[in-house]
C-alpha positions in Angstrom: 154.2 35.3 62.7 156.3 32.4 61.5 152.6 30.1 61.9 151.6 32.5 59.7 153.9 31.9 57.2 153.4 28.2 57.2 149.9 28.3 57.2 150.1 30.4 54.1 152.4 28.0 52.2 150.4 25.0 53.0 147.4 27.2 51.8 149.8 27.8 48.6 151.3 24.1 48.6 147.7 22.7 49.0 146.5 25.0 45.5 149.7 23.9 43.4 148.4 20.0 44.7 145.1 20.9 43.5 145.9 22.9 39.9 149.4 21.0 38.6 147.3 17.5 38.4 145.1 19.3 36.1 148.0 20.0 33.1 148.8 16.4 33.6 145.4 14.8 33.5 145.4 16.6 29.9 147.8 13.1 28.8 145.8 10.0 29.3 146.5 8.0 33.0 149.2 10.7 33.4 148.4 11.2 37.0 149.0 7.6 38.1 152.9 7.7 35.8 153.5 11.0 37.0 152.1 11.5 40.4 151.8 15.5 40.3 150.1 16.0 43.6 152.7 14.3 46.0 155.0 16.7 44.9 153.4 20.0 46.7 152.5 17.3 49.9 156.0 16.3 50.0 157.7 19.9 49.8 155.2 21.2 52.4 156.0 18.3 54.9 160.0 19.2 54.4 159.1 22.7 54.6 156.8 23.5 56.7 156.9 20.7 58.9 153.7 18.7 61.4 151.8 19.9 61.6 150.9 21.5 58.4 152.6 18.8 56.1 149.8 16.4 57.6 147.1 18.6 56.9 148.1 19.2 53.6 148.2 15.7 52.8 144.4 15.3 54.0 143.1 18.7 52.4 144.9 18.6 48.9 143.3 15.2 47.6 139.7 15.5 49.5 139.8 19.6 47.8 141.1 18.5 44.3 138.4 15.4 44.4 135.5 18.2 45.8 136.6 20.6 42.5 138.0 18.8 40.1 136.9 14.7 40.5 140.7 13.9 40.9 141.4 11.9 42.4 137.8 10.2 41.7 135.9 9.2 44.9 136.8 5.8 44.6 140.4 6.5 44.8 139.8 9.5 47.5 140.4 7.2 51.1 143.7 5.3 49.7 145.0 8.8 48.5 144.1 10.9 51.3 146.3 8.1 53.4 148.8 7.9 50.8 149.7 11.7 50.7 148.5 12.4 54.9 151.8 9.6 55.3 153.6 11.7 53.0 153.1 15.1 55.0 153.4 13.3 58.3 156.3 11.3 57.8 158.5 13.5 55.9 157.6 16.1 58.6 159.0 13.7 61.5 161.8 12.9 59.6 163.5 16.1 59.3 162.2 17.0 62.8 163.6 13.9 64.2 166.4 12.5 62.1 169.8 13.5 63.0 172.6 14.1 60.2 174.3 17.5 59.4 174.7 16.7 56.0 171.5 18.5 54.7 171.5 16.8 51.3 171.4 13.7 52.9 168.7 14.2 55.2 166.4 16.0 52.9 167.0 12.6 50.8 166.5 10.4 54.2 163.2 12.2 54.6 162.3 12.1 50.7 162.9 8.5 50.7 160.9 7.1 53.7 157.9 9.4 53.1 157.8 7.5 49.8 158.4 4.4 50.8 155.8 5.2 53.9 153.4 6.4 52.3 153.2 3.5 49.0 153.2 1.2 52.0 150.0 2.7 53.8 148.8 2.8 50.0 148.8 -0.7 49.7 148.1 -1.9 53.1 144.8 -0.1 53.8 143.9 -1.1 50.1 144.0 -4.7 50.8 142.8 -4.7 53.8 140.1 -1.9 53.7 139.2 -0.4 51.1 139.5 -2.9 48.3 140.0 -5.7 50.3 139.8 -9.4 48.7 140.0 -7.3 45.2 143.4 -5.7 45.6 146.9 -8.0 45.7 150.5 -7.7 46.0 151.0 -7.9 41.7 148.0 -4.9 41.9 149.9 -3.1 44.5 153.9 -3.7 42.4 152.2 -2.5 39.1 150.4 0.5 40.8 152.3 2.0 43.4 156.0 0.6 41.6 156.3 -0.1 38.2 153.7 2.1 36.8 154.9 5.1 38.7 158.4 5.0 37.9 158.5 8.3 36.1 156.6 9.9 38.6 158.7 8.5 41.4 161.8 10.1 39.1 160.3 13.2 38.9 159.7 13.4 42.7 163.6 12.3 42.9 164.9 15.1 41.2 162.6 18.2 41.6 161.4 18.0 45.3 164.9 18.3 47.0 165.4 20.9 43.8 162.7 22.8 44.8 163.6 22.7 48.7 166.7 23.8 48.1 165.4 26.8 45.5 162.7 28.0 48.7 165.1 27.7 51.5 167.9 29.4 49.9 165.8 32.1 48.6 164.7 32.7 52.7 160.7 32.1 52.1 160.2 30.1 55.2 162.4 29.6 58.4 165.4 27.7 57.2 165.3 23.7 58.3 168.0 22.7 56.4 171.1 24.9 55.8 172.4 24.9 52.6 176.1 26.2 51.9 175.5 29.4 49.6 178.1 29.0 46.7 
């Protein structure tokens, strides 16, 4: 039962990936500022844990590309290995990562999925997928500078938004959170 349950909130996490891009694709280059569809990959990974933060790091992008164009198919490989590190690596963390202060793990995990997964972003762009094109000012402006409000928002509302789902019991608890 509780694979169940995590396959239908990666089946839920994957559709809010898939539909909250599309209000912010409604302000021009909104999706590279704000970055709306890490935020379902990296609650899922917190969540639901590996598997299922993985594969909702693969399917969210390569679905929302297949119905929406966005990300557009140029942009599909370095985003399905940007968000893929996010599921994967912020599943590992909390899995692996030893510190009873939840707050501060949920932050450990938030922080090196980022900084994971803007490093696989820019890696594998320079040396696959736009290699000779892509540099390290391309990769500062794009994955840093530009996507400071986006990295903000992921900040603030992800470890929000963990905290709202676990204390309201909708998956197996990961973290425990003192009820006040």
């Amino acid at each position: 039962m509780r694979n169940i349950k995590k396959m239908t909130a990666t089946a839920l996490f994957v559709s809010f990936g898939i539909v909250l891009p599309l209000a912010f694709h409604s302000i021009p280059n909104a999706g590279v500022v704000f970055l709306p569809m890490h935020i379902p990959v990296l609650i899922c990974g917190i969540l639901c844990g590996f598997p299922y933060g993985l594969v909702c790091g693969l399917v969210t992008p390569l679905l929302s590309a297949l119905l929406t164009g966005m990300p557009p198919m140029i942009m599909l490989p370095s985003m399905l290995s940007e968000l893929a590190t996010y599921g994967l690596i912020t599943s590992l963390l909390m899995r692996y990562v030893r510190i009873n202060n939840p707050y501060i793990k949920l932050y450990c995990a938030l922080t090196g999925a980022m900084l994971s997964g803007r490093l696989v972003y820019g890696i594998l762009n320079a040396a696959i997928f736009r290699a000779g094109s892509y540099s390290l000012e391309m990769w500062m402006s794009a994955a840093l500078f530009t996507a400071i409000p986006g990295i903000a928002m992921q900040i603030v509302f992800v470890p929000a938004a963990v905290i709202a789902l676990q204390k309201a019991n909708l998956l197996e608890p990961r973290l425990q959170f003192e009820s006040k």
